[in-house]
Backbone as a chain_set.jsonl record, in Angstrom:
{"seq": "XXXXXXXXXXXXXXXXXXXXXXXXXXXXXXXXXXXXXXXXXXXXXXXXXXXXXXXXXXXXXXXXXXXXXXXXXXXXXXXXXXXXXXXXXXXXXXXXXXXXXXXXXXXXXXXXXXXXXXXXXXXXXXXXXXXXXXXXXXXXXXXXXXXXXXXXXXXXXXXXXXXXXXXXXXXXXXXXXXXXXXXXXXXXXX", "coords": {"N": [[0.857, -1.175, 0.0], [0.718, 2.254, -0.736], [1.69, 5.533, 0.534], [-0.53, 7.632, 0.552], [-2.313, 6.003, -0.529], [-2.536, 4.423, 2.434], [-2.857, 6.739, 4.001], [-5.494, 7.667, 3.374], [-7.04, 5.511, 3.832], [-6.666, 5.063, 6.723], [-9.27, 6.082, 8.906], [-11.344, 7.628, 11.108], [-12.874, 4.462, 12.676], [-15.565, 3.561, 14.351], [-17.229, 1.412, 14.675], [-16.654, -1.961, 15.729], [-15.647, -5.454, 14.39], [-16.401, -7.253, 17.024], [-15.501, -9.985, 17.349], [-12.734, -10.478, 16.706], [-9.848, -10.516, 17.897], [-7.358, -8.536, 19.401], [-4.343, -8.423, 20.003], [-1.506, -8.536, 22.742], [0.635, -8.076, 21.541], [0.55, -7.113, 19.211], [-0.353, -4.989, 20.119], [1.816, -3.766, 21.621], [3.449, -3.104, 18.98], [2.41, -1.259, 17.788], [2.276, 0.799, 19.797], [4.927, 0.858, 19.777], [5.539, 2.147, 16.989], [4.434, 4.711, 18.089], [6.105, 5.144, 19.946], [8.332, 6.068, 18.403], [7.79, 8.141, 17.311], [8.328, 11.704, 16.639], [9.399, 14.319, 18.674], [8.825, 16.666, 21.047], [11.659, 18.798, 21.841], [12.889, 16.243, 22.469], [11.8, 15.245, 24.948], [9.962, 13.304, 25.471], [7.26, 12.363, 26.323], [5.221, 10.932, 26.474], [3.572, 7.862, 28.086], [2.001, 4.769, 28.166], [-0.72, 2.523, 28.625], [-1.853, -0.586, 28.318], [-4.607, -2.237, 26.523], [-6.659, -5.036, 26.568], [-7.658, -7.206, 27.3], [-10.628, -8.839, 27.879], [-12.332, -7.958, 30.378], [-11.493, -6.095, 30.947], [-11.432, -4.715, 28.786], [-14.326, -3.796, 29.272], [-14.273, -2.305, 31.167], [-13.345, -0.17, 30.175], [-15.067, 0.848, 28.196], [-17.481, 2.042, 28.708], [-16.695, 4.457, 30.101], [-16.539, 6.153, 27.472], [-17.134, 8.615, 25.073], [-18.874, 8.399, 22.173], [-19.325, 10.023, 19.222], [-20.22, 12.662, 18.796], [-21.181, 14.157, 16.748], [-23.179, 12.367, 15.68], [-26.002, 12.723, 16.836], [-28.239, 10.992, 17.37], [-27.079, 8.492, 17.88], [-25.889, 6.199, 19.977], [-22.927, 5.005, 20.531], [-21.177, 2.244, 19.762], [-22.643, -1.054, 19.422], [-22.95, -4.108, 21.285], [-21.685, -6.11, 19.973], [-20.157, -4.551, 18.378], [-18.141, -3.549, 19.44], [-14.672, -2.298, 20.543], [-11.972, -4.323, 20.547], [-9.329, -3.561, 22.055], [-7.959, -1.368, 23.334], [-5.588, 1.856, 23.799], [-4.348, 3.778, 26.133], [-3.704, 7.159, 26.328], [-0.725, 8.699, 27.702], [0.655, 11.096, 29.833], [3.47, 12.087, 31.354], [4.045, 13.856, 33.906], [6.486, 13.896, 35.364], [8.475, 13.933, 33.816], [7.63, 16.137, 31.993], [6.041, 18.898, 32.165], [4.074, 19.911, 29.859], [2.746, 18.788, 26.333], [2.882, 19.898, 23.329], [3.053, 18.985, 20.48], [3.474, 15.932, 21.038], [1.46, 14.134, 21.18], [-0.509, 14.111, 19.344], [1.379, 13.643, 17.007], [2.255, 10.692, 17.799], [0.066, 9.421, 17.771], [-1.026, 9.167, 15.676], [0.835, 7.939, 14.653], [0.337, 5.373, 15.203], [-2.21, 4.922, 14.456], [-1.863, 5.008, 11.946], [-0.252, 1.969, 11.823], [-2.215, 0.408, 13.093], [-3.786, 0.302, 10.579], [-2.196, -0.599, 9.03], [-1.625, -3.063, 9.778], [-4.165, -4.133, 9.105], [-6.151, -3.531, 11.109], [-8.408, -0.663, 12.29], [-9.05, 2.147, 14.042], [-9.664, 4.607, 16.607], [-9.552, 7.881, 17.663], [-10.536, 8.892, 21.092], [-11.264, 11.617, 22.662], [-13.578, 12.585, 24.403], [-13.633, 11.657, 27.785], [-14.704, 10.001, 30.583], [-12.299, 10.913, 32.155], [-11.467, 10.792, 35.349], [-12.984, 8.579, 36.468], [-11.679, 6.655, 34.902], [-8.929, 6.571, 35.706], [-9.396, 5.943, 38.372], [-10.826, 3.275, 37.954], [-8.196, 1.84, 36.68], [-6.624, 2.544, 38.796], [-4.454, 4.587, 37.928], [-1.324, 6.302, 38.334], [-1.143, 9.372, 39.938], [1.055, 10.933, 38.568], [0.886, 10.881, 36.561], [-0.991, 11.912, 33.56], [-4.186, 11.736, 32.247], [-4.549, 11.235, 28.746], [-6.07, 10.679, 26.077], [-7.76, 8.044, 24.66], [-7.386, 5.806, 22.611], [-9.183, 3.955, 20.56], [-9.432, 0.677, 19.362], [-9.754, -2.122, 17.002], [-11.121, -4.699, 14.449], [-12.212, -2.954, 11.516], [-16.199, -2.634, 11.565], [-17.122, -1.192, 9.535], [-17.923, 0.839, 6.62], [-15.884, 3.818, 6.062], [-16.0, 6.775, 4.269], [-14.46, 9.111, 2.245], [-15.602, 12.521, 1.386], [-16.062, 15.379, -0.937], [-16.277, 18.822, 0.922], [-19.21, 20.076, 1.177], [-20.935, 23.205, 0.453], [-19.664, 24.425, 2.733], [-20.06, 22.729, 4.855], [-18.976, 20.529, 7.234], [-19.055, 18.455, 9.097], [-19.16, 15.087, 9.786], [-21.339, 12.14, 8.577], [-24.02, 9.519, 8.624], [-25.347, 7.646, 6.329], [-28.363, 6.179, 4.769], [-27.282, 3.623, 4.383], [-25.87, 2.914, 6.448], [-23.523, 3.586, 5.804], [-20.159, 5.734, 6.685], [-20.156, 8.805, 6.321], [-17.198, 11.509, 5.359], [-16.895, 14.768, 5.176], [-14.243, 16.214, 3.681], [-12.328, 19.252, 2.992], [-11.477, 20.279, -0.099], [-8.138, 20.331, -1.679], [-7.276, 22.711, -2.831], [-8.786, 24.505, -1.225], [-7.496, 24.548, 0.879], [-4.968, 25.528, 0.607], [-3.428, 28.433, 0.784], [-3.628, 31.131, -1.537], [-0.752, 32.874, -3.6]], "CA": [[0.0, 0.0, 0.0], [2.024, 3.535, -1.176], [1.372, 6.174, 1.75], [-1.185, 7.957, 0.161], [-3.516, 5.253, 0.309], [-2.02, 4.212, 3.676], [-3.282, 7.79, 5.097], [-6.568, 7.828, 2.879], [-7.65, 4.557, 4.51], [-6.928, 5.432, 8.493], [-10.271, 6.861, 8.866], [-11.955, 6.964, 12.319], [-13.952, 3.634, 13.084], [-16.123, 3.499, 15.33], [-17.752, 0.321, 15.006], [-15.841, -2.579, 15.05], [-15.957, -6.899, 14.864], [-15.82, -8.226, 18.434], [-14.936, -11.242, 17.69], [-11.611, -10.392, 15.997], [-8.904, -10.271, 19.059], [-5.958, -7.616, 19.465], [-3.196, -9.326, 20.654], [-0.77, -7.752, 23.414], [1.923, -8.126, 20.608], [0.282, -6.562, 18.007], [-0.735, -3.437, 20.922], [3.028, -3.245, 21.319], [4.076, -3.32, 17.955], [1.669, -0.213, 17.453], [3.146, 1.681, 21.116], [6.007, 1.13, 19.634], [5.195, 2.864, 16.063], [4.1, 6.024, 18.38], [7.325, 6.019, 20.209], [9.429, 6.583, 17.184], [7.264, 9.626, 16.899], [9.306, 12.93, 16.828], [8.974, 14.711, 20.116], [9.452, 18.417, 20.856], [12.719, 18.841, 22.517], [12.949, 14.685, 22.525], [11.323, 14.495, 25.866], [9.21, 12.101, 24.806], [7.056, 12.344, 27.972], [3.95, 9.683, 26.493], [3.094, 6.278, 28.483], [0.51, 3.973, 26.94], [-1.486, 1.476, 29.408], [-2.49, -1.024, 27.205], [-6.139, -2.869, 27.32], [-6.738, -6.099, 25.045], [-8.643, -8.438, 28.361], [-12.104, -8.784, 27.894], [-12.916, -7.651, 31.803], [-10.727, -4.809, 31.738], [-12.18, -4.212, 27.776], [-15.947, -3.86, 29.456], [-14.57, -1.312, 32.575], [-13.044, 1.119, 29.543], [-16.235, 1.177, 27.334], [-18.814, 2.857, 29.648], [-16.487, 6.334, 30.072], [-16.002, 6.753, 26.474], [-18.355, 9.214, 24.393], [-18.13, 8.034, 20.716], [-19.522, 10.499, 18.14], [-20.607, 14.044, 18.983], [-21.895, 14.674, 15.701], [-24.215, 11.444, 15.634], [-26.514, 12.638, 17.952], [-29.314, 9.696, 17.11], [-25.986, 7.071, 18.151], [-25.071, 5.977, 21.495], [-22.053, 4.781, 20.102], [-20.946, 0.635, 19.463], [-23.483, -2.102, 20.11], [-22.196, -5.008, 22.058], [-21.296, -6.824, 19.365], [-19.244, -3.921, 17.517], [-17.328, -2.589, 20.45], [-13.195, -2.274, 20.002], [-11.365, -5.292, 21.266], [-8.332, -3.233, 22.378], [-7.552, 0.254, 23.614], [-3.903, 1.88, 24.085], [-4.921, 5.025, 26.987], [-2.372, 7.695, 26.316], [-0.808, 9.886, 28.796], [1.504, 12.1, 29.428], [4.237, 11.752, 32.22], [4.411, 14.99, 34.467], [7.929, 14.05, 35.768], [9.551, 14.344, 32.347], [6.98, 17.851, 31.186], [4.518, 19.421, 31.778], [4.239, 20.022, 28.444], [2.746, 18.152, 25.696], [3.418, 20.056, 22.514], [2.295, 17.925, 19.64], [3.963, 15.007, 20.778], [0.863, 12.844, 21.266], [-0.473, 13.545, 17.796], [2.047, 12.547, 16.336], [2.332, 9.53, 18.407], [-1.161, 8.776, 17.702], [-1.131, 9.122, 13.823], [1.891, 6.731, 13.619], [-0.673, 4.502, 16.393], [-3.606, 4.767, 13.71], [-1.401, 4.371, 10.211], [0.357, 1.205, 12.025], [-3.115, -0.891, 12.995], [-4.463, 0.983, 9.28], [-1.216, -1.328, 8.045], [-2.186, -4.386, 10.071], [-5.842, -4.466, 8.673], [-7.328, -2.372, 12.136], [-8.804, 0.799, 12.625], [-9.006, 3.048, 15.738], [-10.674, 5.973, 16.532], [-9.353, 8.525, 18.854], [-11.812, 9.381, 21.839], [-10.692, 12.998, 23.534], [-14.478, 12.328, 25.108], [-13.368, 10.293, 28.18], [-14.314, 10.189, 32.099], [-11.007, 10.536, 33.102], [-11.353, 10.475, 36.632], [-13.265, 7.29, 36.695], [-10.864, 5.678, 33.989], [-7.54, 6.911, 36.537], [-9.814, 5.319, 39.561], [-10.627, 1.983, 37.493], [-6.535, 1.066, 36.406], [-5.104, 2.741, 39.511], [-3.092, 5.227, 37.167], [-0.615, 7.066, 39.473], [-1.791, 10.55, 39.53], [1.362, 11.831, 37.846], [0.51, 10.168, 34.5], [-2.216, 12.948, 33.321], [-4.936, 11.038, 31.054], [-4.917, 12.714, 27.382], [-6.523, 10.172, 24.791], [-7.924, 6.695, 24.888], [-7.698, 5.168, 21.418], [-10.378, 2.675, 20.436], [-9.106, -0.228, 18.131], [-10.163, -3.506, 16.243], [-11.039, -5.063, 13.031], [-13.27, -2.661, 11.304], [-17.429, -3.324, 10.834], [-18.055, -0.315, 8.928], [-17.29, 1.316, 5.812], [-15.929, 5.206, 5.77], [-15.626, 7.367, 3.188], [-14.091, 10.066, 2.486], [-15.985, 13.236, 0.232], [-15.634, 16.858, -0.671], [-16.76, 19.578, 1.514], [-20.466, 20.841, 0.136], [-21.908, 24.173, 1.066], [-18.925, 24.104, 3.761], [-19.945, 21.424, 5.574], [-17.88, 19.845, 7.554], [-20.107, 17.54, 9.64], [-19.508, 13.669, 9.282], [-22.381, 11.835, 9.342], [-23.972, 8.515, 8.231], [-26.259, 7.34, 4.838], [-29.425, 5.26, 5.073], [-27.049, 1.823, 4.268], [-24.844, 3.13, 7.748], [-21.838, 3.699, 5.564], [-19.949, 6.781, 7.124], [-19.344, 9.887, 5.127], [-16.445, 12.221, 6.08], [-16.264, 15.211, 3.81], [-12.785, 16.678, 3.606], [-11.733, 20.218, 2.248], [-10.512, 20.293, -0.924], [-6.766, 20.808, -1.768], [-6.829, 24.121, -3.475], [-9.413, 25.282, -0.614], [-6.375, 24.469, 1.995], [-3.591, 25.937, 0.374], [-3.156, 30.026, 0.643], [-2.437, 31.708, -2.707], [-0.266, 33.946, -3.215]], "C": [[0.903, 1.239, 0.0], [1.181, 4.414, 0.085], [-0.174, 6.68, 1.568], [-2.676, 7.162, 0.111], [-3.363, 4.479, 1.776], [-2.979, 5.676, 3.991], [-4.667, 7.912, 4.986], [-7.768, 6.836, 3.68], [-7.719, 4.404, 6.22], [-7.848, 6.613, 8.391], [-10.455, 6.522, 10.799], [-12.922, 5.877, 12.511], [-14.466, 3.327, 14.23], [-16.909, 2.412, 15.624], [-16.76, -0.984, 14.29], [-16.047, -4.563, 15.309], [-15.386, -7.401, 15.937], [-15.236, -9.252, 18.592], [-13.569, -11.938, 17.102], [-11.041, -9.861, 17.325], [-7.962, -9.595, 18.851], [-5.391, -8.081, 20.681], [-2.44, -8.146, 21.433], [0.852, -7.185, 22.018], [1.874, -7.099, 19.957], [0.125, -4.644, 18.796], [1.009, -2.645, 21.155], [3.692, -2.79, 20.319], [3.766, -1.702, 17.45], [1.958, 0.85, 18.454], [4.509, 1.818, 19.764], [6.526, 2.068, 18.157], [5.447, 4.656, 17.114], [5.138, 6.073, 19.193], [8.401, 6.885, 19.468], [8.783, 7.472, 16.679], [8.253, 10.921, 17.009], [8.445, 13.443, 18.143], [9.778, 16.037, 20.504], [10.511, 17.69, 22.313], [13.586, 16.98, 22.776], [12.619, 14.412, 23.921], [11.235, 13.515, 26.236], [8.293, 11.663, 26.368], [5.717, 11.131, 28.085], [4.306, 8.772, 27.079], [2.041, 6.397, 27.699], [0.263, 3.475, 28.296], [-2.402, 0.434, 28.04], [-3.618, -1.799, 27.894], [-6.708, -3.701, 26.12], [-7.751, -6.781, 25.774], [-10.127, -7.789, 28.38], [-12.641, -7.871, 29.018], [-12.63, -6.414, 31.916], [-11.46, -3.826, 29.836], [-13.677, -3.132, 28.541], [-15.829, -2.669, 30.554], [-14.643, 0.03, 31.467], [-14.304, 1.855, 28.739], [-16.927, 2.046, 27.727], [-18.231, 4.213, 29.781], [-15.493, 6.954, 28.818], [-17.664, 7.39, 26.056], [-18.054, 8.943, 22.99], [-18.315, 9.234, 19.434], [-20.578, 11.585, 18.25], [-21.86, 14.496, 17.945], [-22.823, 13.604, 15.466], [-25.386, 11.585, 16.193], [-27.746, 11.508, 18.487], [-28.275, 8.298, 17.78], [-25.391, 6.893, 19.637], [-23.612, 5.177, 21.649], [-22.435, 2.798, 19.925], [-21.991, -0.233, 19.777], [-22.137, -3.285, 20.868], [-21.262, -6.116, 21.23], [-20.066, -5.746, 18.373], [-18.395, -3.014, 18.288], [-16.201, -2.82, 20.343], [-12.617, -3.697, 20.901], [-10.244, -4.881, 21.933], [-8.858, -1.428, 22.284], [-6.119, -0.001, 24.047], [-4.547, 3.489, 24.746], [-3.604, 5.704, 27.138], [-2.203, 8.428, 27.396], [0.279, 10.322, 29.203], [2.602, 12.47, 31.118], [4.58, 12.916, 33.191], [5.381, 15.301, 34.768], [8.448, 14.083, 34.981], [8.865, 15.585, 32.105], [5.691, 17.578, 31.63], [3.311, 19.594, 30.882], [4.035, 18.916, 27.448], [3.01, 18.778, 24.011], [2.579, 19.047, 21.634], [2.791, 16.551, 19.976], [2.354, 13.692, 20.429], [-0.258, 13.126, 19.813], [-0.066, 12.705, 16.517], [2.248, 10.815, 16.181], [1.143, 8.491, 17.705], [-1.316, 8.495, 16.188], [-0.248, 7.991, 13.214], [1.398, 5.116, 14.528], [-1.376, 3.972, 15.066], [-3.117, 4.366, 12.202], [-0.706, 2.808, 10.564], [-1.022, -0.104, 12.249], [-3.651, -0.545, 11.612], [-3.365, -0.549, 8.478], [-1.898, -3.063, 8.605], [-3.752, -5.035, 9.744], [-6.734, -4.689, 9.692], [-7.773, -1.511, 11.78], [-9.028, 0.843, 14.136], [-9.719, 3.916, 15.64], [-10.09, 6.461, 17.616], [-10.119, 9.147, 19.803], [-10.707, 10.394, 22.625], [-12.555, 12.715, 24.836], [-14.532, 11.295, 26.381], [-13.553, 11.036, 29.73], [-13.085, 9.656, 32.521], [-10.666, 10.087, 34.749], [-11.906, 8.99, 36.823], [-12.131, 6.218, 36.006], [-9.46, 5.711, 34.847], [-7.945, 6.087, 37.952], [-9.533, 3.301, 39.193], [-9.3, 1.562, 37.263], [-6.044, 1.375, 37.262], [-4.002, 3.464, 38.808], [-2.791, 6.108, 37.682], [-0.706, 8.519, 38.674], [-0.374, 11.446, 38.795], [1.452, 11.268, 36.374], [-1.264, 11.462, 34.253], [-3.021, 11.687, 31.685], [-5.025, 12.095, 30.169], [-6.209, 11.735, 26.889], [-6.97, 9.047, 25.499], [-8.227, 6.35, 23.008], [-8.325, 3.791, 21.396], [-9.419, 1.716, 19.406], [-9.401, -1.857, 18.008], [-10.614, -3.516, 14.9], [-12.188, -4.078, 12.203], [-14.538, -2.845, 11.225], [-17.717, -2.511, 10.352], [-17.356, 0.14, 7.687], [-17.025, 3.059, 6.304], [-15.506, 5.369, 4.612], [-15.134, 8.69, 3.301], [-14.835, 11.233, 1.492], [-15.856, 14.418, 0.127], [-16.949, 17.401, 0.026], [-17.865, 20.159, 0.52], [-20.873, 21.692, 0.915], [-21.017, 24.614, 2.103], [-19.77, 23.46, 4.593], [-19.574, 20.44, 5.588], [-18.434, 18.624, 8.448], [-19.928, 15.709, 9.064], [-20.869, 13.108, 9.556], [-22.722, 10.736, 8.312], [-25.691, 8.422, 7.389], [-27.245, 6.342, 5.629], [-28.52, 3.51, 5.367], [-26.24, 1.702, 5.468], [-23.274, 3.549, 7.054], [-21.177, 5.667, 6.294], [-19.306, 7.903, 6.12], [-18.394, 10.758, 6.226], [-16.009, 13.329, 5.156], [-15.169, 16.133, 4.778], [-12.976, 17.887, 2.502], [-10.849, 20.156, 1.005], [-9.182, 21.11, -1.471], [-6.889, 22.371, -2.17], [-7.485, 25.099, -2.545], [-8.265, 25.636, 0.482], [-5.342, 24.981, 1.855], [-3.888, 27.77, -0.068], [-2.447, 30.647, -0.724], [-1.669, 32.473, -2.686], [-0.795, 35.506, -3.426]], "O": [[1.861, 1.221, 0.772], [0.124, 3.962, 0.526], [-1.027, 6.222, 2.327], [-3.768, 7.537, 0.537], [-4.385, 3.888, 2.125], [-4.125, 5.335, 4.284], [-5.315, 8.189, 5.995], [-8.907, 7.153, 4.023], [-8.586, 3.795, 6.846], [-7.55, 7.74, 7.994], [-9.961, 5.641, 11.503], [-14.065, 6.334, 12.532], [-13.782, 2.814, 15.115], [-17.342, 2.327, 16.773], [-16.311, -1.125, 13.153], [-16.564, -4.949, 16.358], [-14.256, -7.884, 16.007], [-14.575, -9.594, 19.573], [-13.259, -13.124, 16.989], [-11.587, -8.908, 17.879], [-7.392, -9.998, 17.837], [-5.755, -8.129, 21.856], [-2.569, -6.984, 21.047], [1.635, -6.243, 21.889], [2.745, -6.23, 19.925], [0.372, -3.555, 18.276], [1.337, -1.476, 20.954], [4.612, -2.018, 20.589], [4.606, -1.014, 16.871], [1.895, 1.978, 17.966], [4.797, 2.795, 19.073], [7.633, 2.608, 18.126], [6.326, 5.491, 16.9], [5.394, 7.26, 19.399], [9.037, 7.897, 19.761], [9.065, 7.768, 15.518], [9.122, 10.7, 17.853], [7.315, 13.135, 18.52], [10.96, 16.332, 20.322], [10.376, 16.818, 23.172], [14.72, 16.787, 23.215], [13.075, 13.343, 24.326], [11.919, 12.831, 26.996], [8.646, 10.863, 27.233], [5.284, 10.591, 29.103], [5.482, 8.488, 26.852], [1.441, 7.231, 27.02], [0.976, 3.935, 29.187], [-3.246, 0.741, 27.198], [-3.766, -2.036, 29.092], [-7.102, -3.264, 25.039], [-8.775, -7.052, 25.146], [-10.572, -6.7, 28.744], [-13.416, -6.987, 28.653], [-13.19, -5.629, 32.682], [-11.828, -2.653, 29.774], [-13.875, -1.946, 28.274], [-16.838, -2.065, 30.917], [-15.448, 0.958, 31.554], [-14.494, 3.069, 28.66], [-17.035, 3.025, 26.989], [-18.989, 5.171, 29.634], [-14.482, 7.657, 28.82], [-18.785, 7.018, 26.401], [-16.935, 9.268, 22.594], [-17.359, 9.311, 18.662], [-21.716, 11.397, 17.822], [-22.977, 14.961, 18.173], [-23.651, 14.117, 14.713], [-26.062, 10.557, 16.152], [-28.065, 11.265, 19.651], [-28.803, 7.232, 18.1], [-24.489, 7.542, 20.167], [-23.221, 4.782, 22.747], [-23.533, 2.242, 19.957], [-22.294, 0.055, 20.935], [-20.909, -3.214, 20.906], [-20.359, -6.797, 21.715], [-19.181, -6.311, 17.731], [-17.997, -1.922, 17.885], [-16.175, -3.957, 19.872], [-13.077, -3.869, 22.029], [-9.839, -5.806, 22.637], [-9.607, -0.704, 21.629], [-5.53, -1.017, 24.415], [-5.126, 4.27, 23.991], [-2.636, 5.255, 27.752], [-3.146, 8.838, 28.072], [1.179, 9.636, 28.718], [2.09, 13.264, 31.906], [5.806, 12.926, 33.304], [5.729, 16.481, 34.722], [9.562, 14.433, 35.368], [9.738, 16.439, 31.948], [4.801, 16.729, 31.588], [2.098, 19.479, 31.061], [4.891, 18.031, 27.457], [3.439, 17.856, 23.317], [1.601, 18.424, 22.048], [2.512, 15.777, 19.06], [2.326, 12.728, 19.663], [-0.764, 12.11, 19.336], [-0.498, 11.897, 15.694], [2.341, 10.036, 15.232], [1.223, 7.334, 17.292], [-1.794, 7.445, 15.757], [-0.292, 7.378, 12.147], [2.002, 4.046, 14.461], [-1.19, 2.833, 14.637], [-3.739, 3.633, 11.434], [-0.529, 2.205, 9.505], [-0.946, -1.232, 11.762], [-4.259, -1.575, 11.32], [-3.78, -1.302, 7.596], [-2.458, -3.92, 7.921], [-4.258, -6.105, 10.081], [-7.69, -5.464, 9.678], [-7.585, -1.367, 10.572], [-9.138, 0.006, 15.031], [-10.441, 4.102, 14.662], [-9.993, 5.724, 18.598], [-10.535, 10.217, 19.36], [-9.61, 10.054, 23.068], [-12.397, 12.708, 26.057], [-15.22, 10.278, 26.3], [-12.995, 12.058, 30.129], [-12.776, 8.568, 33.008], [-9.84, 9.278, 35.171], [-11.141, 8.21, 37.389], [-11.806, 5.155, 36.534], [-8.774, 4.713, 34.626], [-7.037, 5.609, 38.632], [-8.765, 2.459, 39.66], [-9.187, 0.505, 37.884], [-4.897, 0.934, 37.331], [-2.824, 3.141, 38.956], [-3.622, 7.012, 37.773], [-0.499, 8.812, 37.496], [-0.625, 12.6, 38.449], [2.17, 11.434, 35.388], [-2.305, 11.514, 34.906], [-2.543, 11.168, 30.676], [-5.345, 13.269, 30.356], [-7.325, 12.032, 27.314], [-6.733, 8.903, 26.698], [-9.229, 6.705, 22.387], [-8.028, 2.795, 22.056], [-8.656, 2.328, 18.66], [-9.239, -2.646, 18.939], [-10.542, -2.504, 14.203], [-13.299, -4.6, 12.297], [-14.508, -3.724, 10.364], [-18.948, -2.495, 10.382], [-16.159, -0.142, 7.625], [-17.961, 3.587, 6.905], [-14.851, 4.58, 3.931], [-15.332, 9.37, 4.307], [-14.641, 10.802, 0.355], [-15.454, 14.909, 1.182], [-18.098, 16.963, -0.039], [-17.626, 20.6, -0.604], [-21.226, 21.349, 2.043], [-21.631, 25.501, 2.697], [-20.332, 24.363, 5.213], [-19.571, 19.552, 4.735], [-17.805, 17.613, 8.139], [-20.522, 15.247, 8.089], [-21.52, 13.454, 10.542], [-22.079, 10.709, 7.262], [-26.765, 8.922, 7.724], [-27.05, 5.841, 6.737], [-28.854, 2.595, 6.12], [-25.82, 0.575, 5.729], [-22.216, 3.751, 7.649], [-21.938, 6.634, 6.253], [-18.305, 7.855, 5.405], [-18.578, 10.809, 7.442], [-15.036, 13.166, 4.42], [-15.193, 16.544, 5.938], [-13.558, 17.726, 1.429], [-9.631, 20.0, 1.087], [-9.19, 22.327, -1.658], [-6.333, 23.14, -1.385], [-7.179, 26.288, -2.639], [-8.11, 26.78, 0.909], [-4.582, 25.035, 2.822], [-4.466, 28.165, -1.08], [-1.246, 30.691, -0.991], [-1.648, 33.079, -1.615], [-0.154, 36.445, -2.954]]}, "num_chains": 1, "name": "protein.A"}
């Protein structure tokens, strides 16, 4: 796959086949993608907590919010919920300071299961305090992210911006539209 469709195809999924397993291996393999992220000043101040076990799957689910703009969707059914999360966060004793690192991190997270034939979805929507109570995560780890991931069940798409709207949102057959700005709208002439 040349990058281009590598980046085209890491879309956000939000619904995904339960009964396709994410291995601890495969959760490392994908940490380890977002370490070799560039990192202002080389800090590099991200931890992961990773979450593949069914039990510990079922605590993370309940203080995620999935899709803002859905408002008809209460996000995943039981059967299309992520088999794995990687809960990012950000180390206080190395910075304060996050800078872009955990973008980055996360993009080379989401093109790395995109390569393994996953998807993810990044949730910023997250009871942190309950999710820092449930794992016991020592209060100087600050929760940023919780990335969702497993085998896709949905289609996205990607389409141009109409009318400017920017709004994803989903067709009678469930497939997900995502329109995107087109190039010449994004680039400043001279």
């Amino acid at each position: 796959m040349n990058l281009l469709d590598l980046i085209t195809s890491t879309r956000s999924y939000r619904r995904f086949d339960a009964n396709t397993e994410v291995s601890e291996q495969t959760l490392r393999e994908l940490v380890n993608l977002g370490r070799l992220a560039s990192s202002a000043r080389n800090l590099q101040p991200l931890k992961y907590r990773l979450v593949n076990k069914k039990d510990e799957r079922d605590l993370v689910f309940p203080l995620l919010a999935w899709a803002g703009a859905l408002k008809d969707w209460d996000g995943p059914a039981e059967h299309e919920r992520p088999t794995a999360y990687i809960i990012i966060l950000k180390d206080s004793e190395i910075s304060d300071k996050i800078w872009c690192d955990d973008g980055l991190a996360m993009q080379n997270i989401l093109l790395g299961a995109t390569e393994k034939g996953l998807g993810g979805c990044i949730l910023g929507a997250v009871n942190r305090d309950k999710l820092r109570t449930v794992f016991a995560i020592d209060p100087r780890f600050e929760i940023l992210y919780v990335i969702a991931l497993g085998k896709p069940a949905e289609t996205v798409v990607i389409e141009e911006v109409k009318d400017n709207e920017t709004t994803y949102w989903r067709d009678a057959n469930s497939v997900h539209h995502v329109p995107k700005r087109g190039l010449d709208e994004v680039i400043i002439k001279k």
